[in-house]
Structure formats: structure tokens, C-alpha cells
C-alpha positions, 0 to 999 in steps of 0.5 A, a space after each residue: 549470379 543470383 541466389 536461389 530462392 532455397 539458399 535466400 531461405 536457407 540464409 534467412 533461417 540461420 539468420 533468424 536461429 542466430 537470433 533467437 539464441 542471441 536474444 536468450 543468451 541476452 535473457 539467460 544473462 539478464 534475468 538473474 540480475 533482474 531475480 536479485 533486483 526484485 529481491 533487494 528492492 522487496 527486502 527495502 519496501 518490506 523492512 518499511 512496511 514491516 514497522 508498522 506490523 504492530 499496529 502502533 504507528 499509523 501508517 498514512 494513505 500516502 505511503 501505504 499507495 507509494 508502497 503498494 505502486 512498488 509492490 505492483 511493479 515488482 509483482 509485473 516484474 515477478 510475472 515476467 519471471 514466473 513467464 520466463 521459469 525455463 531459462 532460471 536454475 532451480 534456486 531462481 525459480 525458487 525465489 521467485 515463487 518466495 518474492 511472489 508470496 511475500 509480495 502478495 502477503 504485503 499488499 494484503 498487509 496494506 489493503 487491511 490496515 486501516 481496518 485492523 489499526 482501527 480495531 486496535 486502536 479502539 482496544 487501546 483507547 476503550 475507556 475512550 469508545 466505552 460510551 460512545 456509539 460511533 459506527 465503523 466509518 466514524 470511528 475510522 474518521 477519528 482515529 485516521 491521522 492522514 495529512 488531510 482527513 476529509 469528512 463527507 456526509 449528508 446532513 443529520 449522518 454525525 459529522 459534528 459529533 465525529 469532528 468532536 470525537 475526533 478532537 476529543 481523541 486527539 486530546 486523550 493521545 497526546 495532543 495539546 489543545 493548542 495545536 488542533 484547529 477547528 473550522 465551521 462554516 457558520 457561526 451556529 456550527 461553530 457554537 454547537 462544535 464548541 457546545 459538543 466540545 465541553 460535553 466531550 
């Protein structure tokens, strides 16, 4: 006997309801996991983070990307929370909204902090900046303690003057002469680094 095209519709349909519950037993199960990961794996990444909120280490450009890499993925993972709000109780949803205001506050921490670790550092080392006009970039340049720290600047712009500065800085927080290497690429470079160094 063949089926009528109302009971082949009818058993599609219950077919495709037995579905879509399955599929939000699957989700109602799985999202509170999801809620408790995002909020362990943002406590880890904020305790990180949160050493350097004194702005008494430096934070190198490699880490702030890897941390802000983190904290974008568990921002998507929060978007597809806030997307998904029906199927949490109350206390979830809540923590949601809260790890997606710390989330946003820490990337913004990150985004600002070599500005404000300049800025602080130069009110540490005033007696340093005192006399010297170096603008915004310069200064950046010398207090910057990246694992590569590349100067790129058009002639007459200070890039020798903010080399020495920078070595001059070095010195003054701590570092033996003895572990700084300077390189010139002509000999007349070189002697007007050293000339600038002894003035420094």
C-alpha cells in the first residue's frame, strides 16, 4: 500500500519537531558548560591581564595580541550566548552580560596601554624627560621594551636622537652598558651615535 502524500507530510513533520527538540535538549544541555567555560577561561586570561594594572611591568606586544586573540574568541562565544538568552535561567544570562562587560573592559585595558604605560613612565623618569623634547612617538620608541623594537623614519625626523635616548633610558632603569648593542650602518653614523651617547 502506498502512503498518501498527507501521512508522508504528516510523518515528515513529527520527524522534523522530534528534531528541533532534540537539537534544544542538546543546546539547553551544553550551554550551561559553555557559560562556565567562557567564565573560567576569562578568570585565567584576567588574572594575566590584571598584573600589569599598575603599569609597573610592561606588557610586551606579543602577549597584549595573544590575550586580545583570547579575548575575541570568547567574546564570539559570549555573542552566541547573548543569541541563545531564551534557553539560559536567569543566573546564566546574568553572567553572561557580566563576562561580556569584563571582556570589553579588558580589551579596552589592552588598546590603551602602551599610551598610559608611556605616560607613566615618564612621570617615573621625569628628571630623565625633564629637558628633553622627544614627541609622542619618540618617547614611545625609548621606553618600548618589545622583544624587537624597530624605528622607521625619514631622514632628519630624530631616529638617532631617539636611539640614544633610548640607550640613554636603558641606562638610567637599570641596565649595565655591557648588555646593550648598538648598530649603525656607516661609520659616520656610528660616530655621531657614540658623539650623541657621551652628550646624553
Amino acid at each position: 500500500m502506498i502512503p498518501s502524500p498527507l501521512g508522508i507530510t504528516a510523518l515528515l513533520i513529527s520527524t522534523i519537531v522530534a528534531l528541533v527538540f532534540s537539537l534544544l535538549l542538546v543546546f539547553e544541555l551544553r550551554l550551561p558548560k559553555m557559560v562556565r567555560r567562557v567564565g573560567e577561561d576569562l578568570k585565567g586570561i584576567e588574572g594575566q591581564i590584571l598584573e600589569y594594572q599598575s603599569y609597573t611591568k610592561y606588557m610586551a606586544k606579543r602577549e597584549r595580541i595573544g590575550h586580545g586573540k583570547r579575548l575575541n574568541s570568547l567574546l564570539s562565544h559570549l555573542q552566541f550566548l547573548r543569541k541563545s538568552r531564551r534557553l539560559l535561567d536567569a543566573q546564566r544570562r546574568t553572567l553572561v552580560g557580566q563576562y561580556d562587560s569584563k571582556v570589553k573592559h579588558l580589551l579596552a585595558f589592552l588598546d590603551q596601554f602602551i599610551p598610559e604605560y608611556t605616560k607613566r613612565e615618564v612621570e617615573r623618569h621625569k628628571t630623565f624627560f625633564a629637558f628633553k623634547s622627544f614627541d609622542r612617538e619618540q618617547t614611545e620608541a625609548i621606553i618600548k621594551k618589545d622583544e624587537f623594537n624597530l624605528v622607521i623614519a625619514g631622514a632628519g625626523s630624530g631616529k638617532t636622537r631617539t636611539l640614544t635616548g633610548r640607550y640613554a633610558f636603558l641606562i638610567e632603569s637599570g641596565a649595565s652598558p655591557d648588555e646593550i648593542l648598538a648598530l649603525a650602518y656607516t661609520k659616520s653614523a656610528a660616530e655621531e651615535m657614540e658623539h650623541r651617547l657621551r652628550d646624553e
